[in-house]
C-alpha positions in Angstrom: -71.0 -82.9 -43.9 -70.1 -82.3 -40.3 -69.4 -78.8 -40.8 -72.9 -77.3 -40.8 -72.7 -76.4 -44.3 -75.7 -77.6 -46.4 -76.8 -76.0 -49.7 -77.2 -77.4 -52.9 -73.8 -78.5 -55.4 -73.9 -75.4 -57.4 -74.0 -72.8 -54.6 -71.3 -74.8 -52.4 -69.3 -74.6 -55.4 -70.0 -71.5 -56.0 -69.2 -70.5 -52.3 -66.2 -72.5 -52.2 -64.8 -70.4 -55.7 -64.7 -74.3 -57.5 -67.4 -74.0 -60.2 -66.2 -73.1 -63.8 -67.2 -69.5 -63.9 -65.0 -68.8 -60.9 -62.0 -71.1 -62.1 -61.5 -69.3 -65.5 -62.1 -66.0 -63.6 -59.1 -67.0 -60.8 -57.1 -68.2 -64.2 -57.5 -64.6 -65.7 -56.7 -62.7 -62.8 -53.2 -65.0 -62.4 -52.2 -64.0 -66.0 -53.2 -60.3 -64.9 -50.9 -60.5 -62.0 -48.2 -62.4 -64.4 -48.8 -59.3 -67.0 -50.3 -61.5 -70.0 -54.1 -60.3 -69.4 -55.8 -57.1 -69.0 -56.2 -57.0 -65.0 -59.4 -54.5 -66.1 -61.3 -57.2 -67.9 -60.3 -60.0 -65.0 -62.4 -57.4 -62.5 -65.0 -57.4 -65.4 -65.4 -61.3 -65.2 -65.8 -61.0 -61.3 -68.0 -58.6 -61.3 -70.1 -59.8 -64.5 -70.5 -63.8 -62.5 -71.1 -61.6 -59.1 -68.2 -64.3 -57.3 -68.7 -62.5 -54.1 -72.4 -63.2 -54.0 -72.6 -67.1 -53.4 -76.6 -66.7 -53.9 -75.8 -65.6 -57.4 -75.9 -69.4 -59.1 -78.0 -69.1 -62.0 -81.4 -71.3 -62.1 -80.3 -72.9 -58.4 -83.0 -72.4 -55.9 -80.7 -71.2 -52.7 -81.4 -73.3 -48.8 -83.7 -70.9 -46.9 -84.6 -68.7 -50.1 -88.7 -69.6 -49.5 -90.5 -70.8 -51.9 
């Protein structure tokens, strides 16, 4: 990619904060900040789909993870 990024889809997604879980989780903390969700259970969804740990893709064998 020219960038020296290389992992598979999912986790580059994942990294990148693109993949679904990550959307509806950026979507629900908007509508916390907008006062029309509970800001509590948009921290819940982060935490619960671990979006700060790009590794975290379920079923997706990570680059450099061994075998």
């Amino acid at each position: 990619d020219g960038f020296g990024f290389a992992d598979t889809r999912a986790a580059a997604r994942r990294f990148f904060l693109v993949d679904a879980e990550s959307i509806v989780v950026a979507t629900l903390q908007t509508l916390a900040k907008d006062g029309k969700y509970d800001a509590g259970a948009a921290a819940q969804a982060f935490e619960r789909y671990r979006l700060g740990d790009p590794t975290s893709v379920a079923g997706v064998a990570q680059e450099g993870a061994g075998a």
